[in-house]
C-alpha positions in Angstrom: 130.9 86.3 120.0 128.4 86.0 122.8 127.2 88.8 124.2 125.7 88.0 128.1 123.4 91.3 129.1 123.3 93.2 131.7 120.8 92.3 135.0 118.0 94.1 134.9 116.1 95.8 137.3 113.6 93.6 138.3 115.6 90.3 137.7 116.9 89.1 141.2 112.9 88.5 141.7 113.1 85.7 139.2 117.0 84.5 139.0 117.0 80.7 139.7 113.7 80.1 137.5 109.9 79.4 139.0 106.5 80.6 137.9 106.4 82.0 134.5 105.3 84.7 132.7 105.4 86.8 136.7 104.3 90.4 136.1 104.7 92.3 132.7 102.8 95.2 131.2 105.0 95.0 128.1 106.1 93.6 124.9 106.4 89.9 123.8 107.0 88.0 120.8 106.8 84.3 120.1 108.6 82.4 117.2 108.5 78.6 116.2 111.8 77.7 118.2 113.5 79.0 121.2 116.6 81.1 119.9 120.2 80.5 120.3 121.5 82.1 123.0 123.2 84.7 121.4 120.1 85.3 119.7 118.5 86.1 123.3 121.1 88.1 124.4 120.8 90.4 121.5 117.6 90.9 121.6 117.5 91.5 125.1 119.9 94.0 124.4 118.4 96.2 121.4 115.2 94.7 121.3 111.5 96.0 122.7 110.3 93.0 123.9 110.8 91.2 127.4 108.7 88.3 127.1 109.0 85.0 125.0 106.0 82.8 124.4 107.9 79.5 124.2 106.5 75.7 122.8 107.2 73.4 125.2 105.1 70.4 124.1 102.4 69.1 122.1 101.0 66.9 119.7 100.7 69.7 116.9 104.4 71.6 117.9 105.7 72.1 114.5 109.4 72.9 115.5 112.1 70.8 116.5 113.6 72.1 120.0 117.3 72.0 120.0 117.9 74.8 122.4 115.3 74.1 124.5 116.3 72.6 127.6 115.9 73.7 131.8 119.6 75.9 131.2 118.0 77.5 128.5 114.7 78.3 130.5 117.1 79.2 134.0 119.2 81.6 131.6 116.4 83.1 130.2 115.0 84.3 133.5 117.8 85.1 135.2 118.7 87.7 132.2 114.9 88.9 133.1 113.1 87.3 130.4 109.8 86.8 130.8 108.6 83.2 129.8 105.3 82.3 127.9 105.0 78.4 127.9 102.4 77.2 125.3 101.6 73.7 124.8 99.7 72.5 121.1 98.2 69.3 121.6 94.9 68.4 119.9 92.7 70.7 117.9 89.1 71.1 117.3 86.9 68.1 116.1 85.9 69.8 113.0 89.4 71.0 112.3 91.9 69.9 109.3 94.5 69.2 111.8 96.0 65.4 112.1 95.5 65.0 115.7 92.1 66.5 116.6 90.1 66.0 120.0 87.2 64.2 120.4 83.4 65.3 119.8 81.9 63.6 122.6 82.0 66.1 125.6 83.1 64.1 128.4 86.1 61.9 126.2 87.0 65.6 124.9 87.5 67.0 128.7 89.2 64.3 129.7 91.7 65.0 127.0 91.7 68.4 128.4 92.7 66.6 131.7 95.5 64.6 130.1 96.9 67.3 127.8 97.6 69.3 131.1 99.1 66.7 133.3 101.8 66.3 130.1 102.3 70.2 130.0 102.7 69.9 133.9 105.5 67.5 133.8 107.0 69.0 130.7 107.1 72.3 132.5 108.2 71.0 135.6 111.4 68.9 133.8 112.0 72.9 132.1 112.3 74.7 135.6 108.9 76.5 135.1 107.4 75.9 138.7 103.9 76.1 140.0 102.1 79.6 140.2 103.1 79.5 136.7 101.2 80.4 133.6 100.7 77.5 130.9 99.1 78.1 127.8 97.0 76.1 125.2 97.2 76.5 121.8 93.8 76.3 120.1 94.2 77.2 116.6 91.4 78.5 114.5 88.5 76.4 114.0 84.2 77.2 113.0 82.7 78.0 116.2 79.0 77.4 114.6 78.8 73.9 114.7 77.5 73.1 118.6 79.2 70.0 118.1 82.7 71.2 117.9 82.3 73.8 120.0 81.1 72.6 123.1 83.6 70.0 122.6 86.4 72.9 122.6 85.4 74.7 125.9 85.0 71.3 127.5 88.4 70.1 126.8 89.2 73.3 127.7 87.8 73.5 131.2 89.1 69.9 132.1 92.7 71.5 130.2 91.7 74.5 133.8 90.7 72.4 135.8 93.8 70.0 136.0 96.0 72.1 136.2 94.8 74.3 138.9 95.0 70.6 140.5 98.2 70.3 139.8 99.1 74.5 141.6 99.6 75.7 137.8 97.5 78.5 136.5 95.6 78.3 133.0 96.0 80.6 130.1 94.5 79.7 126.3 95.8 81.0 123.1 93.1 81.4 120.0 92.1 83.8 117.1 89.7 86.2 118.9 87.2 85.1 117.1 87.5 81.3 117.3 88.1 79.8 121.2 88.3 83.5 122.4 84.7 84.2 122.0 83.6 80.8 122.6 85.0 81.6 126.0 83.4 84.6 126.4 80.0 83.5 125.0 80.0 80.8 127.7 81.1 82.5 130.8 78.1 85.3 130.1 75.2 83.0 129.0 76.2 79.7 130.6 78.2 81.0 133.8 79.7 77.7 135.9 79.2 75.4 133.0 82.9 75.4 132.1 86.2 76.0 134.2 87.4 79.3 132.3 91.2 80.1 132.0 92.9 82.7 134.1 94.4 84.6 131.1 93.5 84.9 127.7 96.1 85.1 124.8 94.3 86.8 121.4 95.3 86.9 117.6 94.0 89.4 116.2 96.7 90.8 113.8 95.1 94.9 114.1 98.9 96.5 114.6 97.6 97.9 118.0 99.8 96.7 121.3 96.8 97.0 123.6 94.7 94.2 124.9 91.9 96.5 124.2 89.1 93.6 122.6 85.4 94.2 120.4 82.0 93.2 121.0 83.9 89.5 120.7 85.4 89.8 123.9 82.6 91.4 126.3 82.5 89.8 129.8 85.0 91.3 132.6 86.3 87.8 133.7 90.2 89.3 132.1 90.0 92.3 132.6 92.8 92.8 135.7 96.1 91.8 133.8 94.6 89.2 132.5 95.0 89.4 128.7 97.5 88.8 125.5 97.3 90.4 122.6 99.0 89.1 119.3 98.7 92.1 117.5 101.3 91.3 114.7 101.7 87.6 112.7 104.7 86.0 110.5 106.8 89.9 110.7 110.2 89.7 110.6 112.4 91.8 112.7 116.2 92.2 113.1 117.7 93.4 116.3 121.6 93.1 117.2 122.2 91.9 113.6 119.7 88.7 114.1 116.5 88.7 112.1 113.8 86.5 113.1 110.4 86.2 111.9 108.1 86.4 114.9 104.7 87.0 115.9 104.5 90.5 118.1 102.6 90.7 121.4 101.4 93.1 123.9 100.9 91.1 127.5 99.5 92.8 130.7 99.4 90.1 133.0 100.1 88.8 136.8 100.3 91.9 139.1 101.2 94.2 135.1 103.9 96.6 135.8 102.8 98.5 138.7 104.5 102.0 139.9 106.2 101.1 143.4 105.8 102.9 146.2 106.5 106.1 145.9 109.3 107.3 148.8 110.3 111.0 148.9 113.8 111.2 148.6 114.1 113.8 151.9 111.1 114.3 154.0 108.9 117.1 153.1 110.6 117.6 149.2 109.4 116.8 146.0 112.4 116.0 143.9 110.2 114.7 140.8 109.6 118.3 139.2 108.1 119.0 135.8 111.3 121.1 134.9 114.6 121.1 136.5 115.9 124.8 136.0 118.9 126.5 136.1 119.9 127.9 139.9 122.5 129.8 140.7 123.2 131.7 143.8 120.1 133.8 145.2 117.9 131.8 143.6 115.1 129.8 145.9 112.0 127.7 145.8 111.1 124.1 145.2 113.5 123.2 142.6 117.1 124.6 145.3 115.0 122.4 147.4 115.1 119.4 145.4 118.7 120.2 144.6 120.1 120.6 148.2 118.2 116.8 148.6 120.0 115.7 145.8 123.2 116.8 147.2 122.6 115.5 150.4 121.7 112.6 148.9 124.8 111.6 146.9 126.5 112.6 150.3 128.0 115.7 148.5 127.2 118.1 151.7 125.4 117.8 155.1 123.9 121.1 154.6 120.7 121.5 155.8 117.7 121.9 153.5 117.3 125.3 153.1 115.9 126.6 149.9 117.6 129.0 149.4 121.0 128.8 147.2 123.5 130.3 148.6 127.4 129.8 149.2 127.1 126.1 150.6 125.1 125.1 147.9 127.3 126.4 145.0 129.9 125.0 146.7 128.7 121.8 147.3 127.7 121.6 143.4 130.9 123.0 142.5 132.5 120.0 144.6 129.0 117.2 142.5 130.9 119.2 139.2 134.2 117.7 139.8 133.4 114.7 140.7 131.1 114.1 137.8 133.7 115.5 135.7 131.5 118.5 134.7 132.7 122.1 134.4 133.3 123.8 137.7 131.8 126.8 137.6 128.5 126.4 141.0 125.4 126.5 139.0 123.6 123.9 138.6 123.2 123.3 134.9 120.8 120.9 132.6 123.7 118.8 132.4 124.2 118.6 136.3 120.9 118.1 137.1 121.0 115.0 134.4 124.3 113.1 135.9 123.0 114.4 140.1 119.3 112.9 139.3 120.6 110.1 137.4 123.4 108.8 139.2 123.3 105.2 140.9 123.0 101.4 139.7 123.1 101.1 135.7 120.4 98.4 135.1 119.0 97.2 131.7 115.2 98.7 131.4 113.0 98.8 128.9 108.9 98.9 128.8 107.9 97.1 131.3 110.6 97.8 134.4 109.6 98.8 137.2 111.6 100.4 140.3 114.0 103.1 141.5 116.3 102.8 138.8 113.1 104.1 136.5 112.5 107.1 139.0 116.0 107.8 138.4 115.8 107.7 134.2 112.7 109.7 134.4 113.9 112.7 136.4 116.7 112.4 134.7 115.3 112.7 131.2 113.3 115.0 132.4 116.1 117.5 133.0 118.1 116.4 129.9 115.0 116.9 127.3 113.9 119.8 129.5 110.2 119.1 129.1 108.0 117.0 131.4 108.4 112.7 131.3 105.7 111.4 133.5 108.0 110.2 137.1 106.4 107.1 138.2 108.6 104.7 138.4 107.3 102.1 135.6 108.9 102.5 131.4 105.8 102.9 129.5 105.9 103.7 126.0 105.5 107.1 127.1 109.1 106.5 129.1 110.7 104.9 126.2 109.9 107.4 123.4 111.7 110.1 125.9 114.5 107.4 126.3 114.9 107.5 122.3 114.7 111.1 122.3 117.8 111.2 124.4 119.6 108.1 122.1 118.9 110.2 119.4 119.7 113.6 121.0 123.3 112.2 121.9 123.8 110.2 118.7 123.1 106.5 119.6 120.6 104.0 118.4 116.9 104.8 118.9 116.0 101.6 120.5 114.4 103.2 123.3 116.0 100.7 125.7 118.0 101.7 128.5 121.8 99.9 128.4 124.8 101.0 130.3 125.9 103.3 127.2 122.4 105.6 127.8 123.0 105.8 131.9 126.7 107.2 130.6 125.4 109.4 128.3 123.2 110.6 131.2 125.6 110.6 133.7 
């Protein structure tokens, strides 16, 4: 049976395709072929990640495409995927590969030039518009030889250079210590002698998700969301009953997942507390405060904002109580604090998200763990640890993603 997700947060941005990856501060993975659908939707489901690196092309692709077509790409992004196109044409000269590029330095950008006009049109025939991210696959090679190296960086820079012709941007995948640091070498000791990629996608298989680098990786050029780290290789992982083997990323790239704009939720009170108490009547302070908001908010009472709790107030929660089908009793409990703070829109999130939504889960976690989950409104790791707390707490699966059956349990 086909399971179709639910929308997430952030995904009327990107329904009806266009640039790809956008903004992610997340997890990825990449396999050899584009899953099934079913595939996708389980793992969108119970999964981490929210990006796919994707072979669209290439000399040197390795795997047949079945499922790969422009209503595969459109699906993916309109269930919020985030889409990594990478294209393996020719390797290095002094590789073992069966297509290689040249040696001389003006046929091998040139080749460059031609590699990205294919990925262009490949992309464009996909759904994956301009503004979009397209990345080379460089496979390990010896960077020692000046020969093949400076062969590499200039097919490369005419791979850049064509297609920020064409209104695509450039991204290159390599071992960090093969076309990475070739990069880097070049854009410190020979600045302007090579067009140098936007983003840079890294293998280096240290189990950390973080695009932290070495001494390998030294200039600033990709610094601001500008980076890919493959930090896992050939691991295979099972989610909704489908095991794949994949290669595990961590991506911080475009704008990264960036708190929105914070907006109080009444003028002059701070609903995003480090503890949400008990309150009952003659209580007062910040947290009836935030309370008599909430209220107010989820049009419960037009009392004004008072601070201090008295027989409105445990009237109007009494009134919340029913509604949320919560014990009547006028004191507002953990558990009424969870369903008032969390109640609203129940949107897939996961690491990454970004929004309202997220300010919602992380008050709300906050009351229902009763210690402190940073309110920001982006799911860090941070967020999603608290988020399998709760799944754990209330006896479903630890996948630290956010599905309709969490928001019930929270509401």
């Amino acid at each position: 049976m086909t399971m179709t997700a639910p929308m997430p947060a952030h995904a009327a941005g990107q329904a009806g395709g266009g640039a790809a990856p956008g903004s992610l501060t997340g997890y990825a993975f990449d396999t050899c072929a584009a899953p099934a659908q079913e595939v996708m939707d389980a793992w969108r489901l119970t999964s981490p990640y929210s990006g796919i690196g994707v072979y669209v092309g290439g000399s040197n692709r390795l795997c047949e495409q079945p499922e790969l077509d422009a209503d595969w790409v459109s699906t993916q992004q309109r269930q919020g995927w985030h889409l990594l196109p990478l294209w393996v044409g020719p390797q290095a000269s002094c590789s073992a590969y069966a297509e290689v590029m040249s040696s001389d330095l003006a046929t091998a950008e040139q080749q460059g030039r031609a590699e990205a006009a294919a990925a262009v049109g490949t992309a464009g025939a996909l759904g994956i518009g301009r503004g979009g991210t397209l990345y080379y696959d460089l496979e390990d090679y010896d960077i020692g030889p000046d020969d093949c190296r400076q062969a590499a960086l200039s097919f490369l820079s005419g791979w850049t250079r064509a297609l920020h012709a064409s209104g695509y941007r450039s991204g290159v995948y390599s071992s960090i210590g093969a076309a990475i640091t070739s990069l880097d070498f070049a854009h410190r000791v020979s600045r302007g002698s090579y067009a140098m990629p936007d983003d840079i996608w890294f293998a280096w298989a240290n189990g950390r998700s973080d695009v932290r680098t070495d001494q390998r990786v030294l200039s600033s050029e990709w610094d601001d969301h500008a980076r890919v780290h493959q930090y896992a290789i050939d691991v295979v992982q099972a989610f909704g009953g489908y095991p794949m083997s994949i290669d595990a990323n961590w991506v911080d790239v475009g704008r990264g997942s960036v708190a929105p704009r914070s907006r109080p939720l009444c003028r002059g009170v701070d609903a995003d507390l480090r503890r949400y108490p008990t309150l009952r009547t003659g209580r007062s302070g910040d947290a009836v405060r935030a309370a008599q908001c909430l209220l107010r908010r989820q049009h419960v009472t037009r009392a004004p904002i008072t601070g201090r709790y008295d027989a409105r107030t445990a009237a109007a929660v009494r009134k919340a109580q029913r509604r949320l089908d919560l014990p009547d009793t006028g004191r507002l409990t953990r558990s009424t604090w969870t369903a008032l703070l969390a109640r609203g829109s129940h949107p897939l999130l996961k690491v990454g998200d970004t929004g309202s939504a997220v300010l919602r889960l992380q008050r709300a976690l906050t009351a229902a763990l009763g210690r402190p989950v940073r309110i920001d409104g982006v799911v860090d790791k941070g967020t999603a640890r608290a988020v399998k707390a709760f799944q754990r707490k209330t006896g479903l699966s630890a996948t630290g993603v956010v599905t309709p059956e969490v928001w019930d349990a929270l509401t």
